[in-house]
Structures are given as C-alpha cells and as structure tokens.
Residue, then its C-alpha position, 0 to 999 in steps of 0.5 A: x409669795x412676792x407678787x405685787x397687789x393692787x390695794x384692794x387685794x392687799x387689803x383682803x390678804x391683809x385680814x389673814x394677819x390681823x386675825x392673827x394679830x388679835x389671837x396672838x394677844x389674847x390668847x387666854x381670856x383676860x385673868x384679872x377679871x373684876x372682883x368687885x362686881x356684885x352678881x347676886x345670890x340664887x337661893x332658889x334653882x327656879x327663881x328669876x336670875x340675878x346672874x348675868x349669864x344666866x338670863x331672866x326665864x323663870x322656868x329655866x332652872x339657875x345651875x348654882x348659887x353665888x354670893x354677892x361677891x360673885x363666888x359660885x358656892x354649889x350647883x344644882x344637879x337638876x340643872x347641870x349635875x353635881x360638882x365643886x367647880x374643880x380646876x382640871x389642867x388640861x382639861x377644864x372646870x368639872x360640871x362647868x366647861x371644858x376645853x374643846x367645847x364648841x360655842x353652842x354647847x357652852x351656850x346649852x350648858x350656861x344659858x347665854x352667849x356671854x358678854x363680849x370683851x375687847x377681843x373679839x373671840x372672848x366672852x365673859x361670864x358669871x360677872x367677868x370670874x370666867x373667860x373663854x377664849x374661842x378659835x375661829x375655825x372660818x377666821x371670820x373674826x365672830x364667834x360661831x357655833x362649831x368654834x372650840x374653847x381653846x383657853x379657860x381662865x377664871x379671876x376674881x372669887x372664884x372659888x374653884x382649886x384643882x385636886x391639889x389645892x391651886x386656886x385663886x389667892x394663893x401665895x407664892x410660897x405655897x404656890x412653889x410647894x404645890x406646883x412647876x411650871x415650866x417656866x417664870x416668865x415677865x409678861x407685858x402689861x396688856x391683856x390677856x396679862x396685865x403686867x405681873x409673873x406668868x407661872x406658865x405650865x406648857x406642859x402641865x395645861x395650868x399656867x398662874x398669874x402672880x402679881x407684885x404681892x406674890x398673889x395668884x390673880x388669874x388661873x388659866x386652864x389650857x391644852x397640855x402640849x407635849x413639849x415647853x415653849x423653850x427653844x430658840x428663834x433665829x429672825x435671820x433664817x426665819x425660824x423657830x426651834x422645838x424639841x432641836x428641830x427647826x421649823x422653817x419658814x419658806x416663800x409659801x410656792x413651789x420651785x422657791x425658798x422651801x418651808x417647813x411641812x406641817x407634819x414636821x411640828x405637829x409630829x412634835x406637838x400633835x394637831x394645833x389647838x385649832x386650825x383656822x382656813x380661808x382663801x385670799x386673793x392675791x395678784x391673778x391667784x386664789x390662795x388657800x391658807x391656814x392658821x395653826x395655831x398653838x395659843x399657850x405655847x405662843x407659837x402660831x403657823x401661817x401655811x401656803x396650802x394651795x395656789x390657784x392660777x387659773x389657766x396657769x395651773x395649780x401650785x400645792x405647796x402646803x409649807x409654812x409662810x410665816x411664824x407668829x411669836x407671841x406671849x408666853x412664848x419663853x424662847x429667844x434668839x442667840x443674842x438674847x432677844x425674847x419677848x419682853x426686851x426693849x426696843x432698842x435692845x431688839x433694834x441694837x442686837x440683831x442690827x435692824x434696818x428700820x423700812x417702816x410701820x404699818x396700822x393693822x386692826x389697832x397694832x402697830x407693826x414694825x418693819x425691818x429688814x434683817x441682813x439675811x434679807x428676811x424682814x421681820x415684823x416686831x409689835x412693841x407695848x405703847x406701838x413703839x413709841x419709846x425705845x423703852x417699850x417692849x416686844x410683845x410679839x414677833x413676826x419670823x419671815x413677815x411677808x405683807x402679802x399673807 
C-alpha cells in the first residue's frame, strides 16, 4: 500500500507501528521484579492495608497476608476465596488472576488499577511480585476496562509453585527434571527480559527466566499455543514459517502483491491472543487495520482489512501487510539470522543496503532494502549504535505507510 502522504497522515499511520513497537518488547510483564521491596504484613483481613494494591479502606476486607518480604502467605476466603496462589500454565494464579481477564475484573478482584511501569500496558501489583500485561483492544495505547490479560508474570518472593513444583528460586537441575520447554533461548538485555535464559514453553503456557547462577528469577504464565515458535523466516520473500506453511506478506490492496489471509495462521494457531483495530488515514483513504497479535510466540500480524476511497469504491483485501518478530520468537532465517545476532552479523549475511533510521516512540528503527526489494525493518539493543549490538526485533516486508 505505497501511496504517497503528507506528513500529518504519516504521522497518524505511523502510530498503528509504535503500538506494536511497544507490545512486541513488552510482551510479558517485567519478571525480575523487586525483591526488596517491603509491602507489609496484614494480620487482620479488615484492618487498614499496608499492601499498595490494596488501597487504605477499612471496610474493604484485605484478600490475604504478606510478610515484610512482600510473599503472600494465605488468603481470606471471605474476600477472595481459598487458595495457595498456585501457578497454572495456560491458565493463570488459582483464587488471584487469570488470563483472559478484562482490566475491570482485575481491578474487582484486587482493589486497584495497579502501578503503571515503563510499558504503558503494564501494571504492577502486591509490590512489583506480579505484573500483568493487557491487549489493547481499540490500540489507543491506555488500558481500559474491556482489555484482556494476555501475560502473567510474577518475580521476587512470590511464593506461588505450579502442581509440579516450578516456582520461583528453583536451580537449573531441578528445573530440567521437572519441566521441557520448547526451547532455550538468549534473550536481550531489555525488558520484559533482563538479560539471562528464557526457558520458553509455547506450547506448555509456562516459560522461565534462569539467570547467570542457574536461578529462576521470573515465571511467566501465558496462552499455550498450538505449535512452538521454531520455523523459519525469509526477510527476501516477506515471510514467516508455522507448522511448514509460510505465511506471506502482500501490498495489503487488491489486484497487487497478494498476502497471506488470516485464516491461513489462525487455522495453525487458533484466534490471536487479542486482536487490536483501528482506521487510519492514508493518501484520500480511510484504511482499516488490525493487529493480531501472537505475544509469547513473538509473532505479531499486521492486515489491511478494508480501504475506503470515497467515490473511488471500496477495496476489501483482508491480507496480511506486515510480520512483526519479537522475543522470544526462536526461529531464524537460512543464513542463520535470529533474534540476538549482532548487527554486523545481520547487515553481513543477508547483504543489506542500509536507507536510513528512523525514531518511532523511543525505538530506533533500521531501514534496508533487501535485493528482492522487500525493505526490512530491524530494531537493535543500544539503537544500533555498535556493530555489536543485537537484534531484538524484525519487521518482514516494513511498509512505513502502516
């Protein structure tokens, strides 16, 4: 969909990419938390709170109680029912939150909207132990009431294990007994990761955070999707592999370069974790987009929907744009190109001709041009700034328009 823009336009199509920019790197809530944060302990179930989610009215009744570490010991059954705070992959925290849950019921059930973090669509709660992570449904970039939970993590003392044993403070070794991820992958230094081993079950909705003394630092609960994140990507063809198919990215219009359908990958993956809407103005169009967005398989669609001309008519291509690759997807091109490779690694191996950066929301994004003439977007650790620095996310077929 190369139309040319005046800069206003751009500016609003624009927004449809940060939105994805800042889900794509904060696609879980941020497990390494704070452990040294002191919350208080509730004693009495209606005594005033000392925990920062709860609030300070007396009369509500406190859910539980916590030591001065911030580890949640038991709950109140006539505030929240009984429960042990067990760690369900797939599902979510018994008697605390589950995934799929909108904005409003979490705020019902806790007593608070939660502190925001850096990323916009997180909140922080019970003293940084649990983030959530929210979809925006209307990708205006807030957290409102109908926006599902689509990431659990928890970090520092919380205390919560799933029926196995997993949880927090476990070693590597028995780590390896009690769990297979579906892979073992370096993840960037950058939140929601912080440097250290992702132990990332698509599959199994339960993906672990192991840092440099072989410690699990940061559980994240998350949709167990149908098939890993293992396939390839080919930044020359514009697409990306699952389950041997290739999903392709087109020119999002009819009579052009056609793209993938979205029941292509959702007859492989089922519906997206959320799928994000909104219209933009482009050239003498309105144009209908959405984001579907796949979090934990770090595999995110952008689909031309619907193109409004006016007295022109109406184009209803419904195809996908745009392939957005983000951690912890695990996949990687035939020359060996994969989340984590250093940039003159990427520049090198797929023989790039470097057009130009551009700021978006506080990302640096990299142009280039491929020598199929499909550009490619790549967003590196440190904006780029060393040929050291790494690749943390990818941009198949990045169209600026979108």
């Amino acid at each position: 969909m190369m139309v040319a823009m005046d800069s206003g336009i751009q500016r609003q199509s624009w927004w449809l990419l940060g939105v994805v920019l800042l889900f794509a790197l904060s696609c879980a809530a941020d497990p390494t938390g704070n452990a040294d944060n002191c919350v208080g302990k509730c004693d009495d179930p209606y005594q005033e709170s000392d925990v920062p989610f709860l609030g300070d009215d007396v009369n509500t009744p406190d859910p539980g109680e916590w030591d001065c570490q911030g580890t949640l010991l038991s709950y109140h059954p006539n505030a929240m029912g009984e429960g042990d705070c067990a760690l369900i992959p797939g599902i979510g925290i018994e008697n605390l939150v589950l995934l799929g849950s909108n904005y409003a019921q979490v705020k019902a059930t806790l007593g608070s909207p939660g502190e925001a973090t850096s990323i916009e669509q997180n909140r922080s709660y019970m003293g940084d132990m649990l983030q959530l992570t929210y979809g925006d449904l209307n990708l205006n970039g807030t957290v409102d009431d109908e926006d599902p939970v689509i990431a659990i993590a928890v970090s520092g003392h919380f205390g919560g294990t799933t029926d196995t044993g997993i949880g927090l403070g476990i070693g590597r070794e028995d780590l390896d007994a009690l769990y297979t991820p579906d892979a073992t992958i370096d993840l960037p230094e950058l939140p929601p990761f912080h440097d250290g081993i992702g132990h990332i079950s698509y599959t199994g909705g339960l993906s672990v955070l192991v840092d440099g003394d072989d410690v699990a630092t940061g559980i994240i609960l998350h949709r167990a999707y149908n098939v890993a994140a293992d396939g390839s990507f080919d930044p020359f063809e514009g697409t990306v592999e699952l389950a041997s198919t290739a999903i392709r990215c087109g020119d999002g219009r009819e009579g052009g370069e056609s793209g993938s359908s979205p029941y292509v990958y959702e007859s492989i993956l089922d519906a997206p974790d959320f799928r994000g809407q909104m219209t933009v103005e482009v050239s003498i169009a309105d144009v209908d987009l959405s984001l579907d967005m796949y979090s934990m398989l770090g595999i995110n669609f952008v689909r031309v929907v619907e193109i409004r001309k006016g007295f022109l008519g109406t184009e209803t291509p419904n195809e996908l744009a745009m392939v957005i690759l983000s951690p912890p997807y695990s996949g990687q091109t035939a020359e060996g190109i994969r989340i984590g490779s250093k940039k003159w690694l990427v520049e090198s191996a797929l023989d790039l001709d470097f057009e130009k950066t551009d700021e978006l929301i506080g990302f640096t994004i990299h142009i280039y041009m491929t020598s199929s003439g499909k550009r490619l977007g790549v967003v590196y650790t440190n904006d780029g700034i060393s040929t050291d620095d790494e690749a943390i996310l990818f941009l198949l077929n990045m169209t600026k328009e979108l």
